[in-house]
N, C-alpha and C positions, 0 to 999 in steps of 0.2 A: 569365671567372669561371664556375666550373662549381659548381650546387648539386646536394645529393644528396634524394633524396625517396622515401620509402618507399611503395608503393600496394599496392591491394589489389584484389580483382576484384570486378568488381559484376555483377548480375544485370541487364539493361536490361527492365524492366516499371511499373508504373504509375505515373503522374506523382505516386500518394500515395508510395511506394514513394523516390522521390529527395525529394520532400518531408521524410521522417523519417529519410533517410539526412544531408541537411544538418544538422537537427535535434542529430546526436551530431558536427558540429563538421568535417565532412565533404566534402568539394568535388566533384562527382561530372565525369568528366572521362574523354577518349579520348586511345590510344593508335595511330596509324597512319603507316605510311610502305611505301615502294617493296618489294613480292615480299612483304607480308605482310600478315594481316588485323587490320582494326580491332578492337582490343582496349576494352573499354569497365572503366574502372579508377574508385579515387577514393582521393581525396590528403587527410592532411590539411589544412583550413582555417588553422589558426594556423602550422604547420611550412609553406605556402606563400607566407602573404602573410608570414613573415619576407623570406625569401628575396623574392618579387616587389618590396618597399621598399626593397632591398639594390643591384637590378640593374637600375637607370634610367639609372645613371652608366654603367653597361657591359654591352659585350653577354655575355649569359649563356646558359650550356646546363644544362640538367636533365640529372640521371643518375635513371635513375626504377626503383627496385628493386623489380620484381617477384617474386613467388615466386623468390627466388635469382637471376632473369636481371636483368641491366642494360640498359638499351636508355638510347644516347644520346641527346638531344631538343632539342628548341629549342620555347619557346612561339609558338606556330604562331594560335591566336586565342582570348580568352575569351568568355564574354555577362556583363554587371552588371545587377542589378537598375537601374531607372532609378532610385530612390527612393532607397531602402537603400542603392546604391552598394554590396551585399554580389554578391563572385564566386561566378556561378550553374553558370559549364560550365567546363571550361577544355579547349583541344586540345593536345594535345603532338604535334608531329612528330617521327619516329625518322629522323637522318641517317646517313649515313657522312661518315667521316674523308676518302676522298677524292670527295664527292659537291662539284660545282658547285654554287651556291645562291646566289640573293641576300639579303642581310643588310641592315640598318637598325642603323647603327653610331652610336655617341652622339661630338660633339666637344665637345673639352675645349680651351677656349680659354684659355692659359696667357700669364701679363704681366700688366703695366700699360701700357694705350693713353698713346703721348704724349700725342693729341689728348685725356685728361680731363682732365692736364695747364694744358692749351692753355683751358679753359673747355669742353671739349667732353663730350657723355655716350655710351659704348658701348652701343650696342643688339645684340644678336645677333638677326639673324631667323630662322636655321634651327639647331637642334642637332647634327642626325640626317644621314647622308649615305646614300644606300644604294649600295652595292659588289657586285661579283659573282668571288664567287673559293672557294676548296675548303675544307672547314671545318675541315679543321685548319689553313690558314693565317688564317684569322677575326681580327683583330687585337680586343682587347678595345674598346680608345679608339683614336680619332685624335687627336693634339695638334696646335694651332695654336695659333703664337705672334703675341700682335697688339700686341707693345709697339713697335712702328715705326709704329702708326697716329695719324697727323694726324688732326685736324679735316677731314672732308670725305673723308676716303681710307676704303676698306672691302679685303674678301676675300675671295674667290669657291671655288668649289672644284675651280680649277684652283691653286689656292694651297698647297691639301692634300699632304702628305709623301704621296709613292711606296709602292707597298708590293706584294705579293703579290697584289694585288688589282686591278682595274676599277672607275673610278666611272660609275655607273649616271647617275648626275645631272649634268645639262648643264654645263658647266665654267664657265660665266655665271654659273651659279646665286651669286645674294651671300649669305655667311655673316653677315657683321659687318660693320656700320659706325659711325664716330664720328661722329656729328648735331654740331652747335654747339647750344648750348643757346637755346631761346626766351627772347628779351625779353621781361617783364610788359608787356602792352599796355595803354597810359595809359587810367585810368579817367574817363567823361566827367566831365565837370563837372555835378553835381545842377543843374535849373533854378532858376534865382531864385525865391522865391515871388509868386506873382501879390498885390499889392494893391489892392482892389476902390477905384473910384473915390469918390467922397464926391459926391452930387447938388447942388447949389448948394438952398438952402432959400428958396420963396417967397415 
């Protein structure tokens, strides 16, 4: 999925300075990659975090229009406020089409496990797989299918469909497995209540 983003160039000077640039709704943010220099830009806030809400399912590229120029990108890292949870920096890196890279791919586990069937419940323990391959071969999702999963059985990511790509991640690595569900563990039994002995009277 590619999103398109409009920027505009910023000035890098006082910390008041990006203060009241967020202030008009603003994300202040850098541009850099390979044979060129860092470009210090800033994005819409609302036209970003559409798109960032959009591209959790899939990996996504920025197209980030500059003065007229296009430079293709990958979000590379942001900073969040710890608090506010509001995005304070954002990095974009500029690739090429035929640049090696490694990527952080989201799977998409498609089916119904026999084993929840079976009484069992599917847990997924990793989403994300990371690959290493050319970015226009980047596959958006990986799919795995886990409707053959029993009770007890899982899928690792040597399990994972082929592709244009290198898995980065040990082929051990388990994606998914189908638990059996817990028994409710028998509640004790409340003690009797104590009744105080009666003294014989003198």
């Amino acid at each position: 999925m590619t999103f398109n983003l409009d920027a505009q160039k910023r000035i890098t000077g006082k910390k008041s300075d990006l203060t009241a640039l967020r202030a008009k709704g603003m994300i202040p943010a850098v541009l850099y990659g390979r044979n060129m220099d860092t470009l210090t830009i800033a994005v819409s806030k609302g036209e970003f975090q559409q798109c960032y809400k959009r591209s959790f399912k899939e990996m996504s590229f920025y197209e980030i229009n500059l003065e007229g120029k296009k430079f293709h990108t990958i979000l590379k890292d942001k900073l969040v406020h710890p608090v506010s949870r509001n995005i304070l920096h954002i990095d974009f890196m500029v690739i090429q089409d035929t640049a090696t890279m490694d990527f952080d791919i989201p799977v998409n586990f498609v089916g119904e496990a026999i084993g929840t069937k079976e009484g069992g419940f599917l847990d997924v323990i990793q989403r994300t797989v990371k690959i290493k391959c050319r970015a226009k071969d980047v596959p958006q999702e990986i799919q795995l299918d886990v409707s053959n999963l029993h009770v007890g059985e899982s899928l690792h990511v040597r399990d994972l469909p082929q592709g244009k790509w290198h898995f980065e991640d040990h082929t051990d690595v388990t994606l998914v497995v189908v638990h059996p569900k817990k028994h409710e563990e028998a509640k004790p039994e409340a003690p009797a209540p104590e009744v105080a002995e009666e003294k014989p009277q003198a």
